[in-house]
C-alpha positions as CSV (number, residue, x, y, z in Angstrom):
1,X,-9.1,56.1,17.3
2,X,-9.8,53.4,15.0
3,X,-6.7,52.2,12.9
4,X,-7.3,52.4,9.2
5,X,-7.4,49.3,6.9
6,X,-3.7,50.6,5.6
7,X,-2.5,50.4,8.9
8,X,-4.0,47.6,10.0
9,X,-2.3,45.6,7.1
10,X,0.7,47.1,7.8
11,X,0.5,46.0,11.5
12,X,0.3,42.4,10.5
13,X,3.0,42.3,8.0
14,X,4.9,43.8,10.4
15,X,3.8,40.9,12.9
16,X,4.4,38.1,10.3
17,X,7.9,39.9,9.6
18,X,8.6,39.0,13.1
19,X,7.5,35.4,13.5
20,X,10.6,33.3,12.3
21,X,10.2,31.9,8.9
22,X,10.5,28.1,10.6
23,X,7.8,28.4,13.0
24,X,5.4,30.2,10.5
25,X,6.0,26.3,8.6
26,X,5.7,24.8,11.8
27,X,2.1,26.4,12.4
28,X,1.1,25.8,9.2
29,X,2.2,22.2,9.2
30,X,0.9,21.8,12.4
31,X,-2.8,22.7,11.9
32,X,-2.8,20.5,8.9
33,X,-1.4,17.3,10.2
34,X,-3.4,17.6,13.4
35,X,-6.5,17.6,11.1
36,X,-5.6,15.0,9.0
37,X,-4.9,13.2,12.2
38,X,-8.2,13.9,13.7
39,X,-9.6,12.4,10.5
40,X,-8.2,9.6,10.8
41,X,-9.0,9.5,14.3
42,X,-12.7,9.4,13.6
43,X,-12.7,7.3,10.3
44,X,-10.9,4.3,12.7
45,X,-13.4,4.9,15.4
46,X,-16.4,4.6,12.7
47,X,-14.8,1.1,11.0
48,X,-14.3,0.2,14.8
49,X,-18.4,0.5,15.2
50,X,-19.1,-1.1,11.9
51,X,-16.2,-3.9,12.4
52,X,-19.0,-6.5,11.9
53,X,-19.4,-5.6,8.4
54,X,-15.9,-4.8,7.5
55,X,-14.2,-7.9,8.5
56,X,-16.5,-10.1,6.1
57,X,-16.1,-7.4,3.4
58,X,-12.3,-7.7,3.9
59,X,-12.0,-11.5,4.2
60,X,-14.3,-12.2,0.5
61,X,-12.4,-9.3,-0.9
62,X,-8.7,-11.6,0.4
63,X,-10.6,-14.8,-1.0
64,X,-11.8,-13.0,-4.2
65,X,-8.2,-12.5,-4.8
66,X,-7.1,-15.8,-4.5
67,X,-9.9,-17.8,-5.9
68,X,-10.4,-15.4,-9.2
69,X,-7.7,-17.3,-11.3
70,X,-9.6,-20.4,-10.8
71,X,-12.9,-18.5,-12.1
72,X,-11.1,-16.9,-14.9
73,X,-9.7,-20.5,-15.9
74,X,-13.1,-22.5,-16.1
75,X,-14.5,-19.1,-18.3
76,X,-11.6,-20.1,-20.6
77,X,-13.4,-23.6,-20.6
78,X,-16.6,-22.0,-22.2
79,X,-18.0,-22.3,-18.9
80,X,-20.7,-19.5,-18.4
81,X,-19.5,-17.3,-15.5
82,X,-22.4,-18.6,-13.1
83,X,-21.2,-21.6,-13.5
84,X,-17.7,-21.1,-12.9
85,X,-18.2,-19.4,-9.9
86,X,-20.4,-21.9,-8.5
87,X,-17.8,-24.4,-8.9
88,X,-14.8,-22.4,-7.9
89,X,-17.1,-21.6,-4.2
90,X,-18.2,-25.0,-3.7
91,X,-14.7,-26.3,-4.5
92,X,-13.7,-24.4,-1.9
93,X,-15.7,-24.9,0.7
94,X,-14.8,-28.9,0.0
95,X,-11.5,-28.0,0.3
96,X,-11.7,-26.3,3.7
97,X,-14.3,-28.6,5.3
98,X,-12.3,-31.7,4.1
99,X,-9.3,-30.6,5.9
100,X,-11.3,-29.5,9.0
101,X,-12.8,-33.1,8.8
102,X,-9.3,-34.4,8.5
103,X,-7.8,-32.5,11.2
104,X,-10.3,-33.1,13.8
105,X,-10.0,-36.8,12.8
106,X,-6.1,-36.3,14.0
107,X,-7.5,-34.9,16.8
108,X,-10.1,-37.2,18.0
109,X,-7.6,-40.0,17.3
110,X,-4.5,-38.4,18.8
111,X,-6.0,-37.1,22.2
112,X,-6.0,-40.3,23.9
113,X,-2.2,-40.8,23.4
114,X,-1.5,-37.0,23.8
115,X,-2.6,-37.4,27.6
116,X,-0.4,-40.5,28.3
117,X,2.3,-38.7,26.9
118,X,1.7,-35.4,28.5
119,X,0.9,-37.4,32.1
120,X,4.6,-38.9,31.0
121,X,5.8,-35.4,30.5
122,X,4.4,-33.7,33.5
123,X,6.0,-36.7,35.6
124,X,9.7,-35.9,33.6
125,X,9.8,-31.8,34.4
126,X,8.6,-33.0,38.3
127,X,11.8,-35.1,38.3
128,X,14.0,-32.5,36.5
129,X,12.7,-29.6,39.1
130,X,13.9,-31.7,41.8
131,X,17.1,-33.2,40.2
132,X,17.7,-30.2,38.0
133,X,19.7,-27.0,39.1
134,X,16.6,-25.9,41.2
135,X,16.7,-29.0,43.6
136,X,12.9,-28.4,44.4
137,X,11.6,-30.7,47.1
138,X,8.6,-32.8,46.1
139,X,6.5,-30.6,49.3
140,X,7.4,-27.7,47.1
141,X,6.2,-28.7,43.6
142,X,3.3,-30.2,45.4
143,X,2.9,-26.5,47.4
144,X,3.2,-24.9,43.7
145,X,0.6,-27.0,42.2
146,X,-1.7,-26.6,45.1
147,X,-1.4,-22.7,44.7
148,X,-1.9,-22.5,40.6
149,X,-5.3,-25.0,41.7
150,X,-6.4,-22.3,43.9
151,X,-5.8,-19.4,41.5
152,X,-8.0,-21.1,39.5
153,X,-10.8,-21.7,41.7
154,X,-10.6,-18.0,43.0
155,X,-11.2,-17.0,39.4
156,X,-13.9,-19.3,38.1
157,X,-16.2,-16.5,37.9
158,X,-13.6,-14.5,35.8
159,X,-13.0,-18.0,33.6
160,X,-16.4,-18.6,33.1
161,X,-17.3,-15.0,32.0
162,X,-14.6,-15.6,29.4
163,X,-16.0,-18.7,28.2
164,X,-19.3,-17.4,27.8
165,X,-17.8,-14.3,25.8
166,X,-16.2,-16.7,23.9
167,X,-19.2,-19.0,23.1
168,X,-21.0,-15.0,22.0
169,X,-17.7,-14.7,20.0
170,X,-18.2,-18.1,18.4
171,X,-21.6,-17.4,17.1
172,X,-20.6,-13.8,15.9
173,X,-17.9,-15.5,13.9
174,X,-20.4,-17.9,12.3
175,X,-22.5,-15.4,11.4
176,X,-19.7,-13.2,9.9
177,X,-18.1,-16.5,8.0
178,X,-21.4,-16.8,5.9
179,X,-22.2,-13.3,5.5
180,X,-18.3,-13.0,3.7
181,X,-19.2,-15.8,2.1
182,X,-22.5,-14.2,0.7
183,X,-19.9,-11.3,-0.7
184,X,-18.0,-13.5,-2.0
185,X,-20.2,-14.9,-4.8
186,X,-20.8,-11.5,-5.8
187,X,-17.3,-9.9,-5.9
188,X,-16.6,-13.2,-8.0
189,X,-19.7,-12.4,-10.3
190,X,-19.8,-8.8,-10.0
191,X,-17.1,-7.0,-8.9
192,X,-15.7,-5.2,-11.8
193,X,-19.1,-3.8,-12.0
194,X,-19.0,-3.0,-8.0
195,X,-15.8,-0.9,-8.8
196,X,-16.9,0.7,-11.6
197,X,-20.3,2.0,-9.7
198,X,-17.7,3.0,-6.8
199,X,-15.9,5.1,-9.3
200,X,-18.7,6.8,-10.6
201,X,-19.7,7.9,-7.0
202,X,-16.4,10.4,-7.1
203,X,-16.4,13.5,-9.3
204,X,-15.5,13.0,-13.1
205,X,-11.8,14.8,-12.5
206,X,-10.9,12.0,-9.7
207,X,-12.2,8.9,-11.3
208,X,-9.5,8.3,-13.5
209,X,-7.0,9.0,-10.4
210,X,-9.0,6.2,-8.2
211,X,-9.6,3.9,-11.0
212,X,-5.9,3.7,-11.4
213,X,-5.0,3.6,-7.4
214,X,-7.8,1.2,-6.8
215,X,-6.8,-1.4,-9.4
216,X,-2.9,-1.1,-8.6
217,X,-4.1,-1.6,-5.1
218,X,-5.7,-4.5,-5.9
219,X,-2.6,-5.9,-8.0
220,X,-0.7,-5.4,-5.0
221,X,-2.7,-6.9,-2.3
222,X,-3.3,-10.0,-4.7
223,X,0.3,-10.6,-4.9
224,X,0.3,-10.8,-1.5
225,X,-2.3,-13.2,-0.8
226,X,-1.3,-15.6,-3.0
227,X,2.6,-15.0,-2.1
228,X,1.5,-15.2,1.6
229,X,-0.2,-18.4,1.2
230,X,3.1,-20.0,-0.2
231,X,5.3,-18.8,2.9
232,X,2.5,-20.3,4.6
233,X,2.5,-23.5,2.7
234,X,6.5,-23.5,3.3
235,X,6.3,-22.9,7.0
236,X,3.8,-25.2,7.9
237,X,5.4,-28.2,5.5
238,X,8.8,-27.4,7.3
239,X,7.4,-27.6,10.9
240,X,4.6,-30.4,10.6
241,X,7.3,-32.3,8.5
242,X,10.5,-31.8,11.4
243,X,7.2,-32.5,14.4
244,X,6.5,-35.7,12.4
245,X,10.1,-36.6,12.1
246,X,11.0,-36.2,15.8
247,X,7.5,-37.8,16.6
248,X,6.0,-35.2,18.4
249,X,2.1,-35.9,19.0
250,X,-0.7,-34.3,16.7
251,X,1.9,-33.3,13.9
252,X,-0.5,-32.4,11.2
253,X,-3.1,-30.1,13.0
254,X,-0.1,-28.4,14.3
255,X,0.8,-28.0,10.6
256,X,-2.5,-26.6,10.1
257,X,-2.2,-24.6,12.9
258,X,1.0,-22.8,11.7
259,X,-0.3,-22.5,8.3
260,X,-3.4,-20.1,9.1
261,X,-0.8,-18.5,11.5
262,X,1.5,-17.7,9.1
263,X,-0.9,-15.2,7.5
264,X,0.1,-13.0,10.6
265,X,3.5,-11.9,9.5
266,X,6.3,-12.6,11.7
267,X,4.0,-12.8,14.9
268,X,1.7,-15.5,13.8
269,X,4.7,-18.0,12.4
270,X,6.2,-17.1,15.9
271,X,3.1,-18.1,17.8
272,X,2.2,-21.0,16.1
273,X,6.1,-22.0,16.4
274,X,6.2,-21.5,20.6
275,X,3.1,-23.9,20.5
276,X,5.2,-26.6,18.9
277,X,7.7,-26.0,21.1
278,X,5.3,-26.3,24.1
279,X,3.5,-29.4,22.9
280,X,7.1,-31.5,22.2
281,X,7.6,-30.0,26.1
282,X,4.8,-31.5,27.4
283,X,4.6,-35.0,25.1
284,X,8.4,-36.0,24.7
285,X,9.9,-33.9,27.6
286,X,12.8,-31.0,27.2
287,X,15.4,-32.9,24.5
288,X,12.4,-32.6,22.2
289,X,11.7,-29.6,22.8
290,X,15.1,-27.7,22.2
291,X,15.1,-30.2,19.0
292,X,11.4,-28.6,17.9
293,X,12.7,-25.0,18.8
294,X,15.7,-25.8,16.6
295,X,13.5,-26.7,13.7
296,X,10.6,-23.5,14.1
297,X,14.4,-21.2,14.6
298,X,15.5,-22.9,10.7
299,X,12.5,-22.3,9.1
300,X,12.0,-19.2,10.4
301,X,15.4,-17.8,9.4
302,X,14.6,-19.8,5.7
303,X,11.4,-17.4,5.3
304,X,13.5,-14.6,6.7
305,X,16.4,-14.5,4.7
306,X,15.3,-16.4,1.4
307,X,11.4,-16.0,1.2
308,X,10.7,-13.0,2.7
309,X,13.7,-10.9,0.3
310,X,13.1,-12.3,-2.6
311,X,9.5,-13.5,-3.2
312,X,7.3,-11.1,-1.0
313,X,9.7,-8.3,-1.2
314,X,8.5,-8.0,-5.0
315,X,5.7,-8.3,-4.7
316,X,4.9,-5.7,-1.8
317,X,7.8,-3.0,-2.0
318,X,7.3,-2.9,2.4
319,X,10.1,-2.2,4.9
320,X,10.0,-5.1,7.5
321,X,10.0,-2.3,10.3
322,X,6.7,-1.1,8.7
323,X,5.4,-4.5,8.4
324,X,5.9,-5.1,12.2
325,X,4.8,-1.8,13.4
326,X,1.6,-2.5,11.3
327,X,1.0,-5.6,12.8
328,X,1.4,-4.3,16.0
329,X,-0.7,-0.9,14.9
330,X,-3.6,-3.5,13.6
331,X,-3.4,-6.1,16.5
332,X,-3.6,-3.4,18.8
333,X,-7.2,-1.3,17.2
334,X,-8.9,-4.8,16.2
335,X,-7.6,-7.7,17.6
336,X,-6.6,-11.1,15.4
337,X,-9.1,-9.3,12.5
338,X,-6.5,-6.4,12.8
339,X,-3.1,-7.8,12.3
340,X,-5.1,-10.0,9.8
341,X,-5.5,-7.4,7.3
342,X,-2.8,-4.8,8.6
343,X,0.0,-6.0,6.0
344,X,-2.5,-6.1,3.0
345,X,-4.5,-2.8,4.1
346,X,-0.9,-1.1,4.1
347,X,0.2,-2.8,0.7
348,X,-2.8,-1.4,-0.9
349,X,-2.5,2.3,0.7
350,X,1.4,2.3,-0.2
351,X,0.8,1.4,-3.9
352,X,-2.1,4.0,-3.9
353,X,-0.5,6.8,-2.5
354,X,2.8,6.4,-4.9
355,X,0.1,5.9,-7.8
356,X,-1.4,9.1,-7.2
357,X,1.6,10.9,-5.5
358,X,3.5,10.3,-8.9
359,X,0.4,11.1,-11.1
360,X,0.9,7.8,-12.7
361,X,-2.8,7.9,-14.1
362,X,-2.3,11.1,-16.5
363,X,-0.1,8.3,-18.5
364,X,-2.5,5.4,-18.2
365,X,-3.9,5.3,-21.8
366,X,-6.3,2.9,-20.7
367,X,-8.2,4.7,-18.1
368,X,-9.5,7.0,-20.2
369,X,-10.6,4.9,-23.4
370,X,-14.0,4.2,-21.8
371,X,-14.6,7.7,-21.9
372,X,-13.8,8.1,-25.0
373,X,-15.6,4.9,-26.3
374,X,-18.0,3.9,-23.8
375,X,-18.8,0.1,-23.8
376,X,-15.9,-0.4,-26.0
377,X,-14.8,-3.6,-26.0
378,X,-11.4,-5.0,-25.0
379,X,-10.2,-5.5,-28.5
380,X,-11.3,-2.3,-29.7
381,X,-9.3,-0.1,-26.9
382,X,-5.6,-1.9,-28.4
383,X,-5.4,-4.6,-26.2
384,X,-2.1,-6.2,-26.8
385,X,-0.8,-9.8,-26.8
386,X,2.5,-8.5,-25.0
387,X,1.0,-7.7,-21.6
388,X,0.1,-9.6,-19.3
389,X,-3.5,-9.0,-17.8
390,X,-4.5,-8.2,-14.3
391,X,-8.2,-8.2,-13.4
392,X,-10.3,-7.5,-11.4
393,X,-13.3,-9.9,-10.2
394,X,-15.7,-10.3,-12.5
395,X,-13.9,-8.6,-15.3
396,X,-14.8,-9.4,-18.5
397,X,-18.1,-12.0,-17.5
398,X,-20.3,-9.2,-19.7
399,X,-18.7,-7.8,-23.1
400,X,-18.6,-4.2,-23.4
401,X,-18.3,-3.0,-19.5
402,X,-15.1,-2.0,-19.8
403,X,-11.7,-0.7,-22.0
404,X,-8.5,-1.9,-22.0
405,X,-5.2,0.5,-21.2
406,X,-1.7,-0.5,-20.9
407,X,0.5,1.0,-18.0
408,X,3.3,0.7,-16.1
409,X,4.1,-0.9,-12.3
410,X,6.3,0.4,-10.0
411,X,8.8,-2.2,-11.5
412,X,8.7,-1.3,-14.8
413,X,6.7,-4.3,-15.9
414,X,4.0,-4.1,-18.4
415,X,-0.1,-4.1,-17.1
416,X,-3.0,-4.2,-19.4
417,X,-6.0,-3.6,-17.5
418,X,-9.9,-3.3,-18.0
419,X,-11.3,0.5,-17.4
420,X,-13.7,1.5,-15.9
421,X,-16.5,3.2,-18.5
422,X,-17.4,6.4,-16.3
423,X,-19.4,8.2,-18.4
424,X,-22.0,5.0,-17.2
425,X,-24.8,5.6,-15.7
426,X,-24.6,9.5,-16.2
């Protein structure tokens, strides 16, 4: 006999009356996070097969942060915004390729006297294995030698495979260095008008949301660049400076070294700081060293305890477990590329979610005005001479592309920003 539809609905309420009230939640939270994981799972997978084209997008969008002041200062000049570009990139490229040329200089002029000192330093750890608490013979030291030379001749074909790989990964990084380079005139040229045609990809009810995530985002992973770049700038002055002091060989490409290390939070200052350590080792023997690890252990706990609290925490409200975990989470799907961008990537999320999670943009006068007044310009949306402006690339290099709204930060600071006009293009 077939149940009518009464009793059938009466069967299941009766069933659902039975199931716990907790593990009716559970279920439901269950099926939900498993597909938002799965999701995720396949948007990481995706970015891992199109890596070669996300790492340059992400590096010029990190640049375009940093170098847009210097942009928006020559337009100030009546320089046209061409122009101003063109100088800012080609500045920069000077920059970088003078300090390449200086550092290889070091190099080229340091190696001979490295070797006599490392020769000098191999000779002092022989002594201290045999005189030292070890009391190694000379037959064994030689016997340990002889066995690493072996290891290394049994895996020549393993070496050379690796070498090849990373001539391949060389030539890959070339290629990517000029393609993000290639971005990065245009984010500096266009990329308020790249973000507004993003914007207008999304349904009109979301675009003020995402306009004002996207632009908080990129206030927050701004801050960062330029606020990692001076921890940076402080770590590698405080190690270079104690190498040079205690005259440990090649002390300013080590400086160098732990500057573009430091942009890897906590690992990459580590890192860079165990290879100081190791080269005072080899050159000036094990009193150096324990002097050098002294020196990487102060600045270390300087940016820890001074630097890290008070300059970066402002700027990126992140929990040092999370940056860490990050790190490790980014170093661990991508390589270097991943803990690279694992910090900023998570700044710009964190600031977006709470942007939207608090529903932040229903309050944004701004974001709206172009769509009330499309192509208004900035004066006629109420700018005011009180706030301070944050902008995106490219903002403002063509009059009457976009309104500007005041808001709020996390902080309770003041933010007058240029909208995005999304009635555009419709």
């Amino acid at each position: 006999m077939t149940p009518t539809p009464d009793a059938k609905s009466r069967s299941d309420r009766q069933i659902a009356q039975d199931i716990p009230y907790g593990v009716r939640i559970a279920a439901a939270w269950s099926w939900r996070l498993g597909l938002i994981l799965l999701m995720i799972g396949a948007l990481v997978w995706l970015l891992g097969k199109v890596s070669f084209l996300i790492i340059p997008v992400m590096v010029a969008a990190l640049l375009a942060g940093l170098l847009y002041p210097v942009v928006l200062w020559l337009r100030q000049r009546n320089l046209p915004n061409g122009a101003a570009v063109a100088i800012t990139v080609l500045g920069f490229i000077g920059v970088i390729g003078g300090a390449l040329a200086l550092v290889g200089r070091q190099l080229v002029s340091g190696f001979g006297e490295l070797w006599t000192e490392a020769l000098t330093g191999i000779q002092q750890i022989q002594d201290w294995l045999a005189a030292g608490p070890l009391h190694l013979t000379a037959d064994q030291i030689d016997q340990y030698i002889s066995d690493g030379v072996t290891a290394l001749q049994d895996n020549s074909s393993t070496i050379l495979s690796g070498a090849l790989s990373f001539g391949s990964t060389a030539g890959h990084f070339a290629a990517g260095l000029v393609l993000a380079l290639f971005i990065l005139i245009f984010f500096l040229l266009e990329g308020s008008r790249i973000w507004a045609f993003l914007v207008r990809l999304l349904p009109k009810t979301a675009r003020r949301a995402a306009d004002g995530a996207g632009r908080r985002g990129w206030t927050s992973m701004v801050s960062y660049v330029r606020i990692q770049m001076f921890v940076a700038f402080v770590d590698a002055v405080g190690i270079g400076a104690g190498a040079a002091i205690i005259q440990v060989p090649l002390a300013l490409p080590l400086a160098v070294l732990v500057f573009i290390g430091s942009f890897i939070p906590v690992v990459g200052a580590l890192v860079t700081g165990a290879i100081a350590v190791l080269l005072a080792l080899v050159a000036n023997g094990p009193v150096n060293a324990l002097i050098m690890l002294a020196i990487v252990l102060l600045v270390q706990q300087l940016e820890s305890h001074i630097l890290q609290p008070l300059v970066m925490g402002k700027a990126v409200a992140l929990h040092p477990v999370a940056v860490i975990l990050s790190v490790a989470a980014g170093s661990y799907l991508a390589g270097i590329p991943g803990a690279l961008f694992a910090v900023p990537l998570l700044a710009v999320v964190n600031t977006a979610v709470r942007y939207i999670a608090g529903r932040t943009w229903e309050h944004d006068e701004g974001l709206g005005a172009a769509e009330l007044q499309p192509g208004a310009a900035p004066s006629e949306a109420g700018g005011d001479s009180n706030f301070k402006e944050v902008h995106l690339p490219g903002a403002g290099s063509r009059s009457g592309s976009s309104a500007v709204g005041k808001t709020k930060t996390a902080d309770n600071t003041s933010v007058q920003e240029p909208a995005v006009d999304t009635n555009k293009g419709e």
